[in-house]
DRENDOLO-902279 format. One record per residue: x, y, z of N, C-alpha, C in turn; residue in one letter; residue number from 1. Coordinates in steps of 0.05 Angstrom, whole numbers. Each point is the difference from the previous one (the first is absolute). Example, Ala and Ser with C-alpha at 12.3 -4.5 7.8 and 13.67 -1.06 7.14 Angstrom:
BEGIN
[[264 -114 156] [-18 24 0] [18 24 0] "A" 1]
[[-7 21 -14] [16 24 1] [-15 22 14] "S" 2]
***
This chain:
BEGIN
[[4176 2437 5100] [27 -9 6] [13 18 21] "X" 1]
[[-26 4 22] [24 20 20] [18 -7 18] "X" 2]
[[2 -30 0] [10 -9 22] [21 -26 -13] "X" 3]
[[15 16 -29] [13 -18 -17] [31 15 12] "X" 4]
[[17 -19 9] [25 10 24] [14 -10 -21] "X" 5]
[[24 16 -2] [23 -3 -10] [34 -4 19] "X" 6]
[[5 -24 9] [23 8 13] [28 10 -18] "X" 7]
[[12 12 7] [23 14 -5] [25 -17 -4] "X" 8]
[[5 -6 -28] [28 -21 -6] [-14 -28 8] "X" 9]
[[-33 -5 -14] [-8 -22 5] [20 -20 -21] "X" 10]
[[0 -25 13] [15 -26 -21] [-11 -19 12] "X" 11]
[[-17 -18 -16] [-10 -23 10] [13 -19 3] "X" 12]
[[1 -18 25] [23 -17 13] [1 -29 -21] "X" 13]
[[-26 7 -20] [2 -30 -16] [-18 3 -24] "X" 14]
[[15 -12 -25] [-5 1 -21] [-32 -13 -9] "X" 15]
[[-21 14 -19] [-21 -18 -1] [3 -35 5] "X" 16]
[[7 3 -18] [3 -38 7] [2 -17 19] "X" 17]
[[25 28 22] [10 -15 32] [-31 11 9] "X" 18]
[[-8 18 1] [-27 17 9] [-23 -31 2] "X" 19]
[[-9 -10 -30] [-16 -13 -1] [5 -32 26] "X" 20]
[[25 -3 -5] [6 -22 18] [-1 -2 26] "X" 21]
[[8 21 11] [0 14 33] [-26 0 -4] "X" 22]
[[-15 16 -12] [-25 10 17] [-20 -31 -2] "X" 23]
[[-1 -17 -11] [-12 -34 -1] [20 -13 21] "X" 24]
[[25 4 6] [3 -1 25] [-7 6 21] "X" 25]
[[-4 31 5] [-12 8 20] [-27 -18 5] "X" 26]
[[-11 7 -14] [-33 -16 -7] [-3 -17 19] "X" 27]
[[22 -24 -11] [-1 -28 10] [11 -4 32] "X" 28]
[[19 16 8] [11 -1 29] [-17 13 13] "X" 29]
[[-10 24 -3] [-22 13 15] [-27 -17 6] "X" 30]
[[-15 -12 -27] [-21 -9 5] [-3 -25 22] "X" 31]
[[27 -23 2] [8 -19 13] [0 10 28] "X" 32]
[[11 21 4] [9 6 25] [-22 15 19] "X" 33]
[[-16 16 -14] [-28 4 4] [-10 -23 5] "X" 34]
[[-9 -12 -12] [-11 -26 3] [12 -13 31] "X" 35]
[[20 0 -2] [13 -17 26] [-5 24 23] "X" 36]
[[-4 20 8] [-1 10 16] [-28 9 17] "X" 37]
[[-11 -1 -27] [-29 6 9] [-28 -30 1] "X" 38]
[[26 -21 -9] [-18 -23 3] [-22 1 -24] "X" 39]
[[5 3 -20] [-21 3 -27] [-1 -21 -29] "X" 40]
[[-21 -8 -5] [6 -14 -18] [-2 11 -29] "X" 41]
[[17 0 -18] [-15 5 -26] [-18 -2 -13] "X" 42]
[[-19 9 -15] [-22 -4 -14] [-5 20 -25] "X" 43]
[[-16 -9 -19] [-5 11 -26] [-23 22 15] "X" 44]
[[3 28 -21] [-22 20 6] [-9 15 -34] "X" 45]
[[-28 7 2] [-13 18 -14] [13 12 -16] "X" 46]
[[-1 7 -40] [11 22 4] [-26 23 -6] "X" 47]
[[-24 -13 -8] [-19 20 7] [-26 -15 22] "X" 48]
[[-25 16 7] [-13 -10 13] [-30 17 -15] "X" 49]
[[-28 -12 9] [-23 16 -9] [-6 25 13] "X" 50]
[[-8 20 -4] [-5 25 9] [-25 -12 32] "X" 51]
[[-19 -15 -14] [-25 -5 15] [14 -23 34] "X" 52]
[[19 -6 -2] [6 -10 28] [10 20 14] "X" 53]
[[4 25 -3] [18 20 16] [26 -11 15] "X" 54]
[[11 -13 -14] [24 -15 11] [27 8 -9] "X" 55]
[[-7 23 -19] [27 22 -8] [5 13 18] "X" 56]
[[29 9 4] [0 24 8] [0 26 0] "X" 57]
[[-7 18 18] [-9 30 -11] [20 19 8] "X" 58]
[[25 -8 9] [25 10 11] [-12 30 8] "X" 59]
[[-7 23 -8] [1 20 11] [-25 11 -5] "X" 60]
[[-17 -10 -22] [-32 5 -4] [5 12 -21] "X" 61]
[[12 10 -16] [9 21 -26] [13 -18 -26] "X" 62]
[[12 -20 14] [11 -8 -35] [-20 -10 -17] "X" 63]
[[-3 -5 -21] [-21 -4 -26] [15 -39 -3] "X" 64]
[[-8 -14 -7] [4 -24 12] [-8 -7 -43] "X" 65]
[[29 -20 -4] [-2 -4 -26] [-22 -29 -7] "X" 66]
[[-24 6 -11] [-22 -16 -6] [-3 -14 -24] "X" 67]
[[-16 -18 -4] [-7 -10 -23] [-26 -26 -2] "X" 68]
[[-13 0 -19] [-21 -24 1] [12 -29 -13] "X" 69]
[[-17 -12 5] [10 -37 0] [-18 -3 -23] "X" 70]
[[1 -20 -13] [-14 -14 -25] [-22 -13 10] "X" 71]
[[13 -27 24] [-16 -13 1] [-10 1 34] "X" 72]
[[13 22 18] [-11 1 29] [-16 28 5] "X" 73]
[[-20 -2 14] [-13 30 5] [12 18 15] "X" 74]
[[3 21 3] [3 16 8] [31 18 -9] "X" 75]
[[8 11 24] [30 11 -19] [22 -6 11] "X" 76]
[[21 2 -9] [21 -11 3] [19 22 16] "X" 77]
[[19 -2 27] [15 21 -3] [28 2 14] "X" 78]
[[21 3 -13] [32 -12 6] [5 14 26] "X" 79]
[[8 -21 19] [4 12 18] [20 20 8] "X" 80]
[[-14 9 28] [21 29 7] [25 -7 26] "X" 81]
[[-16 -27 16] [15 -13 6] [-10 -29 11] "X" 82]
[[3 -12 23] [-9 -33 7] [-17 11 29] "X" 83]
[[2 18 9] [-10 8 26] [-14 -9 11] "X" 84]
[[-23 -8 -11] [-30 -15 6] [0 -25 -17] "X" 85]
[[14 -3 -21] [9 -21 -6] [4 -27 17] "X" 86]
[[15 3 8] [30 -18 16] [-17 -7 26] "X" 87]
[[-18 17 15] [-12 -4 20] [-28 -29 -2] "X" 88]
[[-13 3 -28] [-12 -14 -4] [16 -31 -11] "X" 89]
[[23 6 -16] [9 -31 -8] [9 -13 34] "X" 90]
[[12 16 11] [6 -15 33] [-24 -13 9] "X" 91]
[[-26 2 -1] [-30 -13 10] [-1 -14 -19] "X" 92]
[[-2 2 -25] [1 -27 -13] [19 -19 -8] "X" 93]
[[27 2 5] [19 -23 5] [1 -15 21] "X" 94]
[[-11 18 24] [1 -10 28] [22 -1 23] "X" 95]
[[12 25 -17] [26 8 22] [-6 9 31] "X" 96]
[[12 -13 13] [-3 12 31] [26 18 13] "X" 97]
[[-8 9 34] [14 22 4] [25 -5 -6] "X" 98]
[[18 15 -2] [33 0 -1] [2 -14 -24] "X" 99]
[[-21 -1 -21] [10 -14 -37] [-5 26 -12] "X" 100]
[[6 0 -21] [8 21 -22] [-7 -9 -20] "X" 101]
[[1 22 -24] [8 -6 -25] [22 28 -10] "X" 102]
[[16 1 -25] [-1 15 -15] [4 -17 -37] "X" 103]
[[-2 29 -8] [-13 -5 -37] [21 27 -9] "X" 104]
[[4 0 -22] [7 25 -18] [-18 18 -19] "X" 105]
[[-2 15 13] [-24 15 -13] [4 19 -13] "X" 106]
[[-12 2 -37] [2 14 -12] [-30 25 -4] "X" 107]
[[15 24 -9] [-27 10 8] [17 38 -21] "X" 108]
[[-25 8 -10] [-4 25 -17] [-17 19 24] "X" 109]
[[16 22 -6] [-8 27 11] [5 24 -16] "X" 110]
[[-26 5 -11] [2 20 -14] [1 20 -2] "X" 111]
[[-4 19 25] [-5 17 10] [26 5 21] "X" 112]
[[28 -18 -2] [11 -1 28] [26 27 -23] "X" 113]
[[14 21 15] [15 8 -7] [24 -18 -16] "X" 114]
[[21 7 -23] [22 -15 -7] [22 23 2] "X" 115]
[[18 -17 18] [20 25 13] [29 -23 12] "X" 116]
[[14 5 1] [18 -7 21] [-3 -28 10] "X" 117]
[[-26 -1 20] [-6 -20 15] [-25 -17 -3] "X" 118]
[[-11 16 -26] [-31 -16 -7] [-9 1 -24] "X" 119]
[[-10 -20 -14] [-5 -6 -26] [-33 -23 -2] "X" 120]
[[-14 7 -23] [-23 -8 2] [2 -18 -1] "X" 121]
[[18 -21 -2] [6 -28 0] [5 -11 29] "X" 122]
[[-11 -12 23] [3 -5 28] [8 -30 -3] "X" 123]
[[19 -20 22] [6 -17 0] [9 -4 26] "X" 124]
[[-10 -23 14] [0 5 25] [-7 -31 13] "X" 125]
[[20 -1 24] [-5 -28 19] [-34 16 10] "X" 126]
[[-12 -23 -1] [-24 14 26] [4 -31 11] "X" 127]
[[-7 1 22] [0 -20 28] [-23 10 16] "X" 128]
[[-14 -24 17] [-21 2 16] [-1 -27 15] "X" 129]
[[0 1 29] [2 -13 15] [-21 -4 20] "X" 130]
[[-11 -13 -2] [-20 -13 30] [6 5 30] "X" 131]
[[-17 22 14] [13 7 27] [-27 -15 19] "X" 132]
[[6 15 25] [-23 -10 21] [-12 26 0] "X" 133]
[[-17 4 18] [-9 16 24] [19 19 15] "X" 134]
[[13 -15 10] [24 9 23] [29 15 -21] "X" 135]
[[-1 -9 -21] [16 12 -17] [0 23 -14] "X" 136]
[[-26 19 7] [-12 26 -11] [14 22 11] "X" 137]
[[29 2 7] [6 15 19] [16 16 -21] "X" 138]
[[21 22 13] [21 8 -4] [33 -12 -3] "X" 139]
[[-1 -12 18] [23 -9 12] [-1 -33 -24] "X" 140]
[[-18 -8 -13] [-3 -22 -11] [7 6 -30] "X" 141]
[[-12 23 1] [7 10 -28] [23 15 -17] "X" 142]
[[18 12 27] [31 5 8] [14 -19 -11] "X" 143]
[[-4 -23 15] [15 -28 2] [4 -5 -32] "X" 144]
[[-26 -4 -5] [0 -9 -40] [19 23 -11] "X" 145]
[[-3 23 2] [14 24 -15] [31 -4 2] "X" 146]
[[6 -5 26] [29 -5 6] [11 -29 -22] "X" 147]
[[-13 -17 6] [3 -36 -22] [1 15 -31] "X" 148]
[[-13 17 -8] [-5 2 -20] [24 20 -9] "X" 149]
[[13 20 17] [28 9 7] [30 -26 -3] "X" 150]
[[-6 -14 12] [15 -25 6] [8 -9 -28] "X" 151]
[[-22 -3 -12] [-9 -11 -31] [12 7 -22] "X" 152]
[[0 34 4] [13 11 -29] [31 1 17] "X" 153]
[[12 8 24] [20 8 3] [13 -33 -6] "X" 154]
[[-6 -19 8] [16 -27 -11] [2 -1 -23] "X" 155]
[[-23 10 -21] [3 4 -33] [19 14 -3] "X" 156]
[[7 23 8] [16 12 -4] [29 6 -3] "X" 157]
[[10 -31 29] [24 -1 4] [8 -30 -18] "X" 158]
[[-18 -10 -7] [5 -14 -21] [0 7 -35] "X" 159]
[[-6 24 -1] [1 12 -31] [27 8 7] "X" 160]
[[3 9 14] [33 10 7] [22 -21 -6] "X" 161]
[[-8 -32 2] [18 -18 2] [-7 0 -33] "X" 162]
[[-20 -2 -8] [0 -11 -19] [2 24 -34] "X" 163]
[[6 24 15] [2 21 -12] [20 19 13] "X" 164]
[[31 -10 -1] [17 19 29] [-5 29 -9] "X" 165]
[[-6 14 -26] [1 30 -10] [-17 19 17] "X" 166]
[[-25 -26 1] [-11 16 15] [2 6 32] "X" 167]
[[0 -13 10] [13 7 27] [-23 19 31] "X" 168]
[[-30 -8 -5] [-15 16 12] [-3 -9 26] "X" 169]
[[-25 20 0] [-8 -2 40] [-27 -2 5] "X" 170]
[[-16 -12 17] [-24 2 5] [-2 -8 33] "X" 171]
[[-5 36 14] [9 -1 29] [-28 -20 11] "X" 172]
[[10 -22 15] [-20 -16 14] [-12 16 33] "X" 173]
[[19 22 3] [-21 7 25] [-26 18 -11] "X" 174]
[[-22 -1 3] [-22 4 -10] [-6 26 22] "X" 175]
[[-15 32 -14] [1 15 11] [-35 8 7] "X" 176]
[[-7 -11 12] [-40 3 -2] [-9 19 17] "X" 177]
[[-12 24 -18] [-21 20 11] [-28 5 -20] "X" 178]
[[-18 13 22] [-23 2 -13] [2 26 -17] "X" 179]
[[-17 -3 -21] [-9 30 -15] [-6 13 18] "X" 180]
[[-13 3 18] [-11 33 14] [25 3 24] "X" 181]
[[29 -17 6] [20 0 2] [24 20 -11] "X" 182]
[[-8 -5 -28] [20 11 -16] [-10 22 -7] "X" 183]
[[-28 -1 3] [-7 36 -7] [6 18 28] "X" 184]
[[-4 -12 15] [5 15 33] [31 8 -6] "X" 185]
[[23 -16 -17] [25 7 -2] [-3 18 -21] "X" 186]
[[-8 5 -17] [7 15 -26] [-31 7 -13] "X" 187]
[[-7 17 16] [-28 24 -6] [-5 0 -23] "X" 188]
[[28 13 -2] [0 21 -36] [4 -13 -15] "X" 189]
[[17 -29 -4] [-8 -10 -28] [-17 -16 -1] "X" 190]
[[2 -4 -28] [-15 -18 -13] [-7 -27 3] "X" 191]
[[-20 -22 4] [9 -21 6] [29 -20 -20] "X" 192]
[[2 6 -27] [15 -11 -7] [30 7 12] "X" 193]
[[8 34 5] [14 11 17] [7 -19 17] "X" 194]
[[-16 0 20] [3 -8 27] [-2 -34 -5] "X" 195]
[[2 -12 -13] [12 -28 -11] [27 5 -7] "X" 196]
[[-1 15 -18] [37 1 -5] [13 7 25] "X" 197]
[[-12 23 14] [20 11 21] [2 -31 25] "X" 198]
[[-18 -12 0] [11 -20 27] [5 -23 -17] "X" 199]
[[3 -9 -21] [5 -28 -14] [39 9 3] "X" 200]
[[8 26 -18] [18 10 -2] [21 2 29] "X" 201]
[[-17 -2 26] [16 -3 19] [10 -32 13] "X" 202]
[[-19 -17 -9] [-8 -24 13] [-1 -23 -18] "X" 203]
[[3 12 -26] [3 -25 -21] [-18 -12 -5] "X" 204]
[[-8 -24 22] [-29 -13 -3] [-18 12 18] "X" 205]
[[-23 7 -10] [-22 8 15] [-29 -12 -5] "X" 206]
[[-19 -4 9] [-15 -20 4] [-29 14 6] "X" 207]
[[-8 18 -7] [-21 26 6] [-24 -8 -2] "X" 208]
[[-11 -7 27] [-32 4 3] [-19 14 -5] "X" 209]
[[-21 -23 11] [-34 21 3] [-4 19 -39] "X" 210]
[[-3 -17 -9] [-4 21 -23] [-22 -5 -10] "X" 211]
[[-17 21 -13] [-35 -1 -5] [-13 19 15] "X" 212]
[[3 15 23] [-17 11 18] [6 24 -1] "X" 213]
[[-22 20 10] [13 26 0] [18 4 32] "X" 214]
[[22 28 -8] [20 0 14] [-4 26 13] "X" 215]
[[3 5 22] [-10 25 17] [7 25 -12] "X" 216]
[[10 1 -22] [0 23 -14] [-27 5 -22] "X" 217]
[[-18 -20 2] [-21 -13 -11] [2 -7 -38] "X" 218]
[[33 -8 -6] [3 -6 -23] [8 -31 6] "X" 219]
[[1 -14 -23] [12 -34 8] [29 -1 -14] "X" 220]
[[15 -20 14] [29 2 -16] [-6 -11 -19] "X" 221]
[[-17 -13 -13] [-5 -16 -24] [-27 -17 1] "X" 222]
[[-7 -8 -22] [-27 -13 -3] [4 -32 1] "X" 223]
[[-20 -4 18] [-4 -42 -9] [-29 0 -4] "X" 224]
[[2 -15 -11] [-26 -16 -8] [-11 -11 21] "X" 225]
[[-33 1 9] [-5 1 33] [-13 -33 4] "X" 226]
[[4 -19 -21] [-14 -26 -1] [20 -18 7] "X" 227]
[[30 -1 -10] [26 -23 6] [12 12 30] "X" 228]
[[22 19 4] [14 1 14] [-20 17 27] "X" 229]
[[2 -13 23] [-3 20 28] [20 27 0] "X" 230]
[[-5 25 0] [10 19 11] [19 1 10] "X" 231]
[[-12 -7 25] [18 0 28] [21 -30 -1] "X" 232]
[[1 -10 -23] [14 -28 9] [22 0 -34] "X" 233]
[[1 21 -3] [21 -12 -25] [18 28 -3] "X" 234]
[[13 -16 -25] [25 29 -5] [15 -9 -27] "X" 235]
[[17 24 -2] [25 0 -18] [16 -6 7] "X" 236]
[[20 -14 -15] [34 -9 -3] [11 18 -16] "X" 237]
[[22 15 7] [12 15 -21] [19 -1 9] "X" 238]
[[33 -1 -20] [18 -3 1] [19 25 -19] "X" 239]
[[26 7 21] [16 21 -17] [13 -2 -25] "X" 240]
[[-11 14 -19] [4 -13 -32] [39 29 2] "X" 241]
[[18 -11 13] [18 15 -7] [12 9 -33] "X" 242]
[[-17 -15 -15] [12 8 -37] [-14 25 -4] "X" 243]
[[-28 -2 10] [-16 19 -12] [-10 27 21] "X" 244]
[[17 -10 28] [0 24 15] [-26 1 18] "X" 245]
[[-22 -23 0] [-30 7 19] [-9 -34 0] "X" 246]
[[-22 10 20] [-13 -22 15] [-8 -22 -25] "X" 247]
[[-3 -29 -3] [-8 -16 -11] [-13 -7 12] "X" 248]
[[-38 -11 -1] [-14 -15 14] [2 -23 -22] "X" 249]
[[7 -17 19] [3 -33 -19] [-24 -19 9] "X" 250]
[[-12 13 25] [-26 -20 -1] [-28 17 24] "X" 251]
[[-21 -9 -9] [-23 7 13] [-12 -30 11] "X" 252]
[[-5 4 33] [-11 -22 10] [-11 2 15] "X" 253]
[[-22 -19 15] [-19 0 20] [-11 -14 7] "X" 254]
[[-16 0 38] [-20 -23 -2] [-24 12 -5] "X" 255]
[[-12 -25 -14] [-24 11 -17] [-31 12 18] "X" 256]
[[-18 13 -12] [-17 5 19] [-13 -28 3] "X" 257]
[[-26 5 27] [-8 -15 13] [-28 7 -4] "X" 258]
[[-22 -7 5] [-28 12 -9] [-2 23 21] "X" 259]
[[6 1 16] [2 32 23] [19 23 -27] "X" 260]
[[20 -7 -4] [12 17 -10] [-6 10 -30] "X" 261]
[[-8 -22 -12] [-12 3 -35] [-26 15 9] "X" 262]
[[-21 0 22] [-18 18 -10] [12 24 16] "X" 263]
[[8 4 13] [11 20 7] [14 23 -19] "X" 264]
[[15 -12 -14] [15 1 -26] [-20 22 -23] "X" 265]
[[-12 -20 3] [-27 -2 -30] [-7 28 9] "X" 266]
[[-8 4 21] [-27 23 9] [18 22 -10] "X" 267]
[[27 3 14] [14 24 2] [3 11 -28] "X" 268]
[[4 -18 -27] [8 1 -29] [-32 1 -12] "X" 269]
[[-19 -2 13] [-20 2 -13] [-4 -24 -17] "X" 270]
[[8 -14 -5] [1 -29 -3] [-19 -28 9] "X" 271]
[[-18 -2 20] [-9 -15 -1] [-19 -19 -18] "X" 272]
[[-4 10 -24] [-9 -16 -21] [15 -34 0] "X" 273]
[[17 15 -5] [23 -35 -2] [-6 -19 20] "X" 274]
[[-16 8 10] [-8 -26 26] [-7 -16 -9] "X" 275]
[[-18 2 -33] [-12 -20 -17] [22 -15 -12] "X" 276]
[[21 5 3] [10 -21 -15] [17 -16 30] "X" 277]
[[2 -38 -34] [0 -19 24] [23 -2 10] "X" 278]
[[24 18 -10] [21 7 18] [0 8 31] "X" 279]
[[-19 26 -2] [0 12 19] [-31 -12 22] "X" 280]
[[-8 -15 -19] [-23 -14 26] [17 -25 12] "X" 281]
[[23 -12 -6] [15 -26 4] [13 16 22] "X" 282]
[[8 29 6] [14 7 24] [-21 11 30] "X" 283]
[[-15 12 -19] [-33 -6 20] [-8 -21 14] "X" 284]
[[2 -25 -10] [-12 -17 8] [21 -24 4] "X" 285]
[[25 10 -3] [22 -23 18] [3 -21 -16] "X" 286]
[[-1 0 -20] [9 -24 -26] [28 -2 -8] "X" 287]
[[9 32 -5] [14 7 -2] [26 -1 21] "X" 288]
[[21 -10 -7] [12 -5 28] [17 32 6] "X" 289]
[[14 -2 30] [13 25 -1] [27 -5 -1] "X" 290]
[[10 23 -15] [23 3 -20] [26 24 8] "X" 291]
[[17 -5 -16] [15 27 4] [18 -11 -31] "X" 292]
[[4 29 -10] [12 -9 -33] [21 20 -1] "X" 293]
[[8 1 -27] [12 31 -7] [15 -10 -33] "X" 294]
[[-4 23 -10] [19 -4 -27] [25 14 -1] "X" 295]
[[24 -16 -21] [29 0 11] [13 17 -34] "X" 296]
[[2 21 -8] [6 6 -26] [22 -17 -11] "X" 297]
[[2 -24 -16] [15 -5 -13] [20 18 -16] "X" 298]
[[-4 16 -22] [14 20 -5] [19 6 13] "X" 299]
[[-11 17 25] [-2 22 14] [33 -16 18] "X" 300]
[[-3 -25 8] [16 -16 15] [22 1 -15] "X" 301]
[[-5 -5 -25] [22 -12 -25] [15 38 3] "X" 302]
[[-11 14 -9] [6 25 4] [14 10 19] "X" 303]
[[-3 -7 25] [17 3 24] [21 -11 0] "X" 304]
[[1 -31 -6] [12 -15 8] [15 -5 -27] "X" 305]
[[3 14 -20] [19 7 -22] [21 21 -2] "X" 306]
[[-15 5 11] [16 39 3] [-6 22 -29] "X" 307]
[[-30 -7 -3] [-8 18 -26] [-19 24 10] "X" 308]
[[0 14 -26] [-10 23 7] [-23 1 -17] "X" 309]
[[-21 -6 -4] [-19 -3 -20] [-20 -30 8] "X" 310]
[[-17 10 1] [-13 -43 -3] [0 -3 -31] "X" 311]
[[1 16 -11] [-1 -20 -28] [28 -6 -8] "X" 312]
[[19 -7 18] [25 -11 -16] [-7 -26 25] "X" 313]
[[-21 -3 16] [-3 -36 -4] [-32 -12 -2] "X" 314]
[[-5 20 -19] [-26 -7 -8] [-9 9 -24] "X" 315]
[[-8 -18 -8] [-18 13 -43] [-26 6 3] "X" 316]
[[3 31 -4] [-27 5 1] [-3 17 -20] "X" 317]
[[-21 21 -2] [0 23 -22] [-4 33 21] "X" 318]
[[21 12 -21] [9 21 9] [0 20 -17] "X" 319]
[[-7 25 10] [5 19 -12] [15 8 -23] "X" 320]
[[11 15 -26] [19 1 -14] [22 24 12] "X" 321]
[[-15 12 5] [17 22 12] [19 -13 21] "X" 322]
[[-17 -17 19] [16 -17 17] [23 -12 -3] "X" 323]
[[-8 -21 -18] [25 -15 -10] [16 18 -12] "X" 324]
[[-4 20 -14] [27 16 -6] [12 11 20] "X" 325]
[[-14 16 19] [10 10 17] [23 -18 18] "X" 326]
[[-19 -23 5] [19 -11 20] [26 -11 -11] "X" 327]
[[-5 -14 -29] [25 -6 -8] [25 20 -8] "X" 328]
[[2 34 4] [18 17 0] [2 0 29] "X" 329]
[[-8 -18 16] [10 -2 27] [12 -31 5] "X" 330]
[[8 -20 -19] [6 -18 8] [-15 -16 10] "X" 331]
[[-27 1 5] [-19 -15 1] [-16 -11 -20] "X" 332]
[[0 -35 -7] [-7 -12 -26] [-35 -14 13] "X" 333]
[[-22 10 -3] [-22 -9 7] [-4 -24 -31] "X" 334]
[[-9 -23 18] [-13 -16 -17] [-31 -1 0] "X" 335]
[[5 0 -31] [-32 -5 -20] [-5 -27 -9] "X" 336]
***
């Protein structure tokens, strides 16, 4: 719990009850408006998948992934970590083309993920994945989506306002985009989480590239998984959480690799085993269409766009005891 923030003379702007209503509000204006912006259709998703398709994801290569066996199907069972490789394969078999979409609500256990402030083993989350071209593998293509997806929550936002005047928030639509080996060239000495707070904190929304690779200091600002997202073609959304004083990343997104870039990927992580599975031979061999996705923290949104200081006051999950005491001599009521 090192990263469990207490603001000073916290008072939550709304009673559980108003809490539960707003944040199924939020839900529903956000997901619509996403939808309308990014051109996406809804669809039902997974909430587990088999170990033997490699079609989970491995977010950073370290989490322990919650398993189990079937009665009557072989092999094992295992809840996902998110839709990443998911979502890429239902687009080839519905038969979506360029500029179509989908998104789903995806539930998903992480057991291994810290519970603090801003994260709880319980994950809930828009994921979206969209059908691109060729010509759409760029930077400037992938900007464009980041900014819509900006557009998205800040309209949510000025409508929770109408429909909640207490709260009264902000979600700056000019979008501030630099790369990780950018922000380390600005700020050496800290930390990468540091150096997220220090430029989110000037710029509000920030939009931070290139993540996965090593950075000329020969450390990485963070780990991806080297099979879903391209490197060089995706990023963070993080937004200024003014309750709790630091950077909020509300979403991770990208265009997906391409078979140049997945073995590329593979070699560097030592990874190329996974070529055997028929995920990763469907991007080999062009079955697979090309994509660009990202997942959107529900929570995490509701949390912003509430004005709370905790995700578990808009989310039921399980928590600590110490926690819940703690937080509630701070006016913070986490739901179980």
């Amino acid at each position: 719990m090192d990263r469990l923030i207490f603001p000073e003379g916290y008072q939550s702007l709304l009673n559980p009850k108003e809490t539960q209503k707003a944040t199924e509000y939020v839900r529903g204006r956000f997901q619509t408006n996403l939808g309308n912006v990014l051109h996406l259709n809804r669809i039902t998703c997974p909430l587990f998948v088999t170990k033997e398709s490699g079609i989970n994801d491995d977010l950073n290569g370290v989490e322990r992934k919650v398993e189990f066996d079937m009665k009557n199907v072989d092999g094992t069972a295992q809840v996902v970590q998110s839709l990443a490789k998911w979502k890429r394969t239902a687009l080839a078999v519905y038969g979506f083309e360029p500029g179509e979409g989908i998104y789903t609500n995806m539930s998903a256990i992480r057991r291994d993920d810290d519970v603090d402030s801003l994260h709880s083993m319980y994950v809930d989350q828009w994921d979206w994945e969209r059908v691109i071209t060729e010509d759409d593998r760029n930077k400037k293509f992938l900007e464009h989506i980041a900014r819509r997806v900006v557009c998205a929550l800040a309209d949510t936002q000025e409508e929770v306002n109408w429909a909640f005047p207490q709260i009264n928030g902000s979600v700056e639509r000019n979008t501030f985009i630099i790369t990780t080996q950018e922000l380390e060239d600005m700020y050496p000495d800290l930390t990468p989480r540091e150096r997220e707070n220090a430029i989110v904190k000037e710029h509000k929304t920030v939009f931070l590239e290139e993540i996965g690779g090593v950075l000329k200091s020969g450390q990485k600002h963070d780990d991806r998984a080297p099979d879903y997202d391209d490197w060089a073609l995706n990023g963070d959304l993080f937004l200024w959480n003014d309750v709790i004083g630091c950077a909020e990343e509300i979403s991770s997104m990208g265009i997906r690799v391409n078979a140049k870039s997945l073995t590329e990927q593979l070699k560097i992580c030592d990874a190329e085993d996974r070529l055997q599975y028929p995920y990763h031979r469907g991007i080999v061999d062009g079955t697979l269409p090309l994509t660009i996705g990202g997942g959107i923290g529900q929570s995490r949104v509701c949390m912003y766009m509430l004005k709370k200081a905790h995700i578990g006051e808009v989310q039921v999950s399980v928590w600590p005891d110490d926690m819940v005491i703690e937080c509630a001599e701070h006016g913070i009521t986490l739901l179980t």
